[in-house]
C-alpha positions as CSV (number, residue, x, y, z in Angstrom):
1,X,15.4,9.1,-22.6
2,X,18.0,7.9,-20.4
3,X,18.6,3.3,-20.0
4,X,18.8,2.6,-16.1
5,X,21.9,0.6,-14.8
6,X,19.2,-1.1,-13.4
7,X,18.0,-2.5,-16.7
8,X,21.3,-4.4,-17.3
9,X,20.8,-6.8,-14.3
10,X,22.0,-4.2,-10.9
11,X,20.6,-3.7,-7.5
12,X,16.5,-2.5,-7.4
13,X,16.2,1.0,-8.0
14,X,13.1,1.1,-4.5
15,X,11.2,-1.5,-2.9
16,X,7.4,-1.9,-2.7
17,X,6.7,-0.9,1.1
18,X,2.7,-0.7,1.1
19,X,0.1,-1.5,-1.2
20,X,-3.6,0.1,-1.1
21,X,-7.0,-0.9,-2.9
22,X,-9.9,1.7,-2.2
23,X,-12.9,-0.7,-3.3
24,X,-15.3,2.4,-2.9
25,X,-14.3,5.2,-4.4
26,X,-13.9,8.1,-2.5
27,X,-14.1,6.1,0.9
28,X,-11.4,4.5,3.1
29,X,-8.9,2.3,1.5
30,X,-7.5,-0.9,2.6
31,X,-3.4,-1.8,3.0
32,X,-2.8,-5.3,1.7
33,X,0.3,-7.7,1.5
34,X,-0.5,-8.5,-1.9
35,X,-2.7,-7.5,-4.9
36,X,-3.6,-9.6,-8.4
37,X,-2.9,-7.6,-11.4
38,X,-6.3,-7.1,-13.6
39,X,-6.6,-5.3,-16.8
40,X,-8.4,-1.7,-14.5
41,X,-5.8,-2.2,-11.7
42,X,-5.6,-4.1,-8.4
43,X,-8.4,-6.5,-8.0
44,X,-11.2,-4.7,-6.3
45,X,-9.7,-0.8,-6.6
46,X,-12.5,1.4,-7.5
47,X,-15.1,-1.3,-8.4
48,X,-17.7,0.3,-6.4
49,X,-19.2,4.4,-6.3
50,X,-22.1,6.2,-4.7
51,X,-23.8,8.4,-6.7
52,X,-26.3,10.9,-6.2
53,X,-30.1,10.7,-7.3
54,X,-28.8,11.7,-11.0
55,X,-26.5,9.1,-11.2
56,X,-23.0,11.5,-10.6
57,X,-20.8,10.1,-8.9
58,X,-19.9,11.3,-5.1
59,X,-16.4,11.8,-4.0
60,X,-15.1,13.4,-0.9
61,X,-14.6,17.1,-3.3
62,X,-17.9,17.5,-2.4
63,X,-18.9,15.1,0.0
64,X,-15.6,15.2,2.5
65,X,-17.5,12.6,5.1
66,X,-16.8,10.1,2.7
67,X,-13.6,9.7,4.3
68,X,-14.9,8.3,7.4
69,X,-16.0,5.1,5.7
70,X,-14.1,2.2,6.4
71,X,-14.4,-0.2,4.4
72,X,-13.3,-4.3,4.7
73,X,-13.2,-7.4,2.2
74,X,-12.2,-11.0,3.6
75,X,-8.5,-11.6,3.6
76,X,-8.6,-14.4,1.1
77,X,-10.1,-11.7,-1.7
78,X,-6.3,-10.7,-2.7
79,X,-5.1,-14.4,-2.8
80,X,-4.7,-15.9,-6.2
81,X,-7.6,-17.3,-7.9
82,X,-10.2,-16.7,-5.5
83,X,-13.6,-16.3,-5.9
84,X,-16.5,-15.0,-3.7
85,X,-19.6,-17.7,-2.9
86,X,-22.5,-16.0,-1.5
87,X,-21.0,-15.9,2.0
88,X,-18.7,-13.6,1.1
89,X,-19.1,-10.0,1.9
90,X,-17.7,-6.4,1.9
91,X,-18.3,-4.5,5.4
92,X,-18.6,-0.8,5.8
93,X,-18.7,0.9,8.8
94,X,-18.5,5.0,9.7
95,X,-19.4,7.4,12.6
96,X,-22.8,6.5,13.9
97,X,-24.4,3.9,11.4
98,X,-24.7,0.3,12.0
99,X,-22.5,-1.7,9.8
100,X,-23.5,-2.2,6.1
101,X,-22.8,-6.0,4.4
102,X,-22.9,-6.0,0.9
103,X,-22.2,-9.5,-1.0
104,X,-19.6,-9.9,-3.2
105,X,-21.3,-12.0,-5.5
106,X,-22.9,-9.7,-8.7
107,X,-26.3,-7.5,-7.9
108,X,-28.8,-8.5,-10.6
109,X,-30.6,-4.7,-10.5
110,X,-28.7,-2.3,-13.4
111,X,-28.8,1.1,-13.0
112,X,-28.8,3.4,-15.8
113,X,-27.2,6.6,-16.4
114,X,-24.3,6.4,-13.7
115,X,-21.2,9.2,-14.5
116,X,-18.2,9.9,-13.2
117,X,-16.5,12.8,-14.8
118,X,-16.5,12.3,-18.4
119,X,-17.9,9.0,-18.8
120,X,-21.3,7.5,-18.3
121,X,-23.0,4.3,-18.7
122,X,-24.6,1.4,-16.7
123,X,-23.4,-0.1,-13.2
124,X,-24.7,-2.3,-10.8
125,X,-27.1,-1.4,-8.2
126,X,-26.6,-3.0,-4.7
127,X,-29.7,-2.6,-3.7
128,X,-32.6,-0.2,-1.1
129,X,-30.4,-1.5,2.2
130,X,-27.5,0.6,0.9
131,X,-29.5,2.8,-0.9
132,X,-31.0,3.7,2.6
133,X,-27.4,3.3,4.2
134,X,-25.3,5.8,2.4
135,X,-28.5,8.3,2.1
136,X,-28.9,8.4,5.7
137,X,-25.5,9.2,5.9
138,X,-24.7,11.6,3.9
139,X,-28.2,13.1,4.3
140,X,-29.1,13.1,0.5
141,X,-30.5,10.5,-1.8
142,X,-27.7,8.1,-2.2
143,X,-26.8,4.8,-4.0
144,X,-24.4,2.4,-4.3
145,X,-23.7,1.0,-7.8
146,X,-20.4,-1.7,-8.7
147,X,-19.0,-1.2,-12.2
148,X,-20.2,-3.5,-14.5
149,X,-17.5,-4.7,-16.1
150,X,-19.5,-7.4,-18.6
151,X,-21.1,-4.7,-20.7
152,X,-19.0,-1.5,-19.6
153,X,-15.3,-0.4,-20.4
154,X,-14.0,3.2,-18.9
155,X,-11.0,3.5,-21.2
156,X,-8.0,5.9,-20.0
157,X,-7.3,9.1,-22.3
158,X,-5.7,7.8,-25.0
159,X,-3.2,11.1,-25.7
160,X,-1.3,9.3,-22.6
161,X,-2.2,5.2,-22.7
162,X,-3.9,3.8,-25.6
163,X,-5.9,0.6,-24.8
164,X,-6.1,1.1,-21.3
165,X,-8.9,1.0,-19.1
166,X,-10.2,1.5,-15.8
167,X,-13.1,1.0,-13.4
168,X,-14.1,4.2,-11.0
169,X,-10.6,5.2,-10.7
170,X,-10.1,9.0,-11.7
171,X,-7.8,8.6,-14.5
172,X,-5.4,5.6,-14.7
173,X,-5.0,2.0,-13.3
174,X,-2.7,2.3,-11.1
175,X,-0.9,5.7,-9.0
176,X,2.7,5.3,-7.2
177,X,4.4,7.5,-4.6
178,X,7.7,7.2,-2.6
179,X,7.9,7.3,1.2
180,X,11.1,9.5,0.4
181,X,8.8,12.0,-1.4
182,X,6.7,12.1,1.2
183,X,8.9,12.5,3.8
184,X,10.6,15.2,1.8
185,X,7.0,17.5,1.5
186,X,6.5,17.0,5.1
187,X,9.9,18.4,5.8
188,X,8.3,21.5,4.4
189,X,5.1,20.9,6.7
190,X,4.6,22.7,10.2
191,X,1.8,19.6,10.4
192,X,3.3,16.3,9.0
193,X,0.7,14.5,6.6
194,X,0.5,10.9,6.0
195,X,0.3,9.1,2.8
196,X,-3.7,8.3,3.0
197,X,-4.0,12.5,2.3
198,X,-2.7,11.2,-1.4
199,X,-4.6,7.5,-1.9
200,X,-1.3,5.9,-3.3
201,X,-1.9,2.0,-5.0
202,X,1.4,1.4,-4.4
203,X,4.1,3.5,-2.0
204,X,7.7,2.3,-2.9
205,X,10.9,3.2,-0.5
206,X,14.6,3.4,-1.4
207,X,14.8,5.5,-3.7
208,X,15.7,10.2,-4.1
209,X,12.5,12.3,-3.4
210,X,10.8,12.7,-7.0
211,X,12.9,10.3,-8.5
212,X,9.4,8.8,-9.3
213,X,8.5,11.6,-11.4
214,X,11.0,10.0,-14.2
215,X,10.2,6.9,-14.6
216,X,9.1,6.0,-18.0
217,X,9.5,2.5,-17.8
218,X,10.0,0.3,-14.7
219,X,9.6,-3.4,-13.8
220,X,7.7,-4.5,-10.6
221,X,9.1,-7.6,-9.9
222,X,9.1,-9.4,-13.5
223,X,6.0,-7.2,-14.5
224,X,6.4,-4.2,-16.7
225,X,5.1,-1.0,-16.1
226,X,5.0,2.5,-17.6
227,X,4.7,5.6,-16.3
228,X,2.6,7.8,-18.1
229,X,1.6,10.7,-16.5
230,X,2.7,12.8,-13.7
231,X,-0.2,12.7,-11.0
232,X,-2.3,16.3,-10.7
233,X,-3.8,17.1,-7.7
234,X,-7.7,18.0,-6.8
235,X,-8.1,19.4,-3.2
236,X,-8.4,15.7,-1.8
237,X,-5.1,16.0,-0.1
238,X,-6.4,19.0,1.9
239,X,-8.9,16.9,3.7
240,X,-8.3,15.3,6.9
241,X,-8.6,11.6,6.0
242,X,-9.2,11.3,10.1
243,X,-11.8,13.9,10.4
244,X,-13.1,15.0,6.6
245,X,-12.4,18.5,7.7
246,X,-10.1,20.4,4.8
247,X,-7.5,22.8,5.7
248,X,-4.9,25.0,3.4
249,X,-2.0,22.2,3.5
250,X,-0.5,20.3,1.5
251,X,-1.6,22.2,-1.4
252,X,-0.4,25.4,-0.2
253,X,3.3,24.7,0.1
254,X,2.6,22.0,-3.1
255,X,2.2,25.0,-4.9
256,X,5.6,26.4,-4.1
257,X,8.0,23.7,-5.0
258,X,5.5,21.3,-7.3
259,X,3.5,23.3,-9.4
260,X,3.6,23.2,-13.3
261,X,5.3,26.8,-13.2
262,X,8.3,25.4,-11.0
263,X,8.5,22.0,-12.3
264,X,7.4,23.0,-15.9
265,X,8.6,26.6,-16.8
266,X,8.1,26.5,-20.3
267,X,5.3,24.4,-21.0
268,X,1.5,25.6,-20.8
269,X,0.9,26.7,-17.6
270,X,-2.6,25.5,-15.4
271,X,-2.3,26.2,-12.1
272,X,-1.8,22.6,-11.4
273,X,0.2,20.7,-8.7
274,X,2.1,17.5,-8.8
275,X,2.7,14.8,-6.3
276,X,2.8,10.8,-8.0
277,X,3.4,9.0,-11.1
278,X,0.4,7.6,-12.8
279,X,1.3,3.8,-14.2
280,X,-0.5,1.5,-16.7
281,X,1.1,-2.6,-16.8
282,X,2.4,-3.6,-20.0
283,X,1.7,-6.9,-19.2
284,X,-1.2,-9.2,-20.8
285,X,-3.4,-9.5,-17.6
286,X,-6.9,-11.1,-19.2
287,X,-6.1,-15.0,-18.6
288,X,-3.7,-17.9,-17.2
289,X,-2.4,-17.2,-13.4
290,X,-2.9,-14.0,-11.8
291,X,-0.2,-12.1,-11.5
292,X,0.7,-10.5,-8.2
293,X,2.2,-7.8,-6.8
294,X,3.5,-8.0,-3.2
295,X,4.9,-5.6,-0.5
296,X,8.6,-6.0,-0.6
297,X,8.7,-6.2,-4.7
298,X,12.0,-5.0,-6.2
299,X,11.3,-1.9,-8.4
300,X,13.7,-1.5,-11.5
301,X,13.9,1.5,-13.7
302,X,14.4,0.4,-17.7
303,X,13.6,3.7,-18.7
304,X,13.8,7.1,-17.4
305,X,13.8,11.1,-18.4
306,X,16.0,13.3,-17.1
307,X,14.1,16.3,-15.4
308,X,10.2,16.5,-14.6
309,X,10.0,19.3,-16.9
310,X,10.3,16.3,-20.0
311,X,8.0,14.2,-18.2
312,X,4.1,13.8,-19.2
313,X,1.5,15.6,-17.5
């Protein structure tokens, strides 16, 4: 495990370019110039899911139209402090539906028996209007549930980040990517892709292609974060984020330079492709003043490994 230069005081390793909070899994996310830390991630990441008439959760592997939901908060919901009064609302639009409000202030309905992937429990229901909504648009029985954070707790797998937790994220609180990354896989690309194929929280710039894959230990601004897992890849990133059609790429040429058999020769091989660092904050978010992260952040590495191969994933 390698100290940075960075850690003694030097020049920022990359700079925090873009910041992203999906608020619906699955659907469109939002690019914000600042996000409060919470102990699950950004405020508002993941909070809410659709889920079929069994309670499993929807996401665009299987239900690709997802993609074409946009969805909006009010501005002031990633200032410090702020809290929603019952004028204050989510909007979600797609292709050919009327636009859907949904109030920020907590549903009183509970709905049982909600899952995503290995865990189940209660959520929130928001209600017949987005029931109706998100049925008639996907063209099954639908609902929309928000995670119930007052009786629920998602944690993360401990083998990688003990006493972490999440909402309706896939694994981890928080996922990072570099632009130089990026720009280095669509180099590779007859069709370039942009970053929403890959639903980054935080895109950083400044910094070699993959060098992201090291970090161990980093500091975003003055707040400490670890990397703990390199970031596997579904089929997501095959689906047009513009059009919810799915095509061969990334995850073809993904295979070729990223997969566990090139990046990870002699551990257990799985078939699986890597593209992002998964991140938990080491920081003690539950109370005091929020804690923000902002576009233009410094990025410092403390802690680093030397190849991806010695990295966790």
């Amino acid at each position: 495990m390698e100290k940075s230069a960075s850690s003694t005081g030097t020049a920022a390793d990359a700079k925090i370019s873009s910041i992203f909070i999906y608020p619906i899994k699955s659907c469109r996310g939002i690019s914000v110039p600042q996000a409060p830390l919470t102990p699950t991630g950004f405020r508002w990441d993941r909070q809410w899911l659709i889920v079929n008439q069994k309670g499993r959760a929807y996401t665009q592997r299987v239900q690709p139209k997802l993609a074409l939901i946009e969805v909006n908060l009010p501005k002031e919901a990633f200032s410090e402090g702020w809290e929603p009064t019952k004028n204050s609302y989510m909007e979600i639009k797609a292709p050919g539906m009327d636009l859907l409000k949904i109030s920020l202030c907590k549903p009183p309905q509970v709905a049982d028996g909600v899952s995503v992937w290995e865990w189940s429990g209660s959520a929130l229901d928001e209600g017949d209007e987005a029931s109706k909504w998100f049925t008639d648009y996907l063209g099954k029985p639908s609902r929309m549930v928000r995670f119930n954070a007052a009786s629920e707790t998602r944690p993360v797998d401990p083998e990688y980040a003990q006493g972490h937790f999440v909402m309706f994220s896939d694994q981890y609180p928080f996922m990072l990517i570099s632009q130089e990354s990026l720009d280095a896989l669509n180099k590779l690309l007859k069709e370039p892709v942009p970053i929403n194929r890959f639903r980054p929280n935080i895109l950083v710039v400044g910094c070699e292609p993959f060098s992201e894959d090291l970090w161990t230990e980093i500091k975003i601004s003055q707040f400490s974060f670890q990397g703990v897992k390199l970031c596997s890849r579904c089929k997501v990133p095959t689906i047009n984020q513009d059009t919810a059609i799915a095509g061969p790429e990334p995850n073809e040429t993904l295979m070729k330079f990223r997969s566990d058999k090139v990046l990870r020769p002699d551990k257990r091989q799985q078939g699986k492709i890597y593209f992002g660092q998964n991140l938990v904050c080491k920081e003690s978010l539950t109370e005091g003043k929020a804690k923000m992260v902002k576009v233009g952040d410094p990025i410092y590495v403390i802690k680093k490994v030397s190849t991806a191969a010695e990295a966790s994933a």
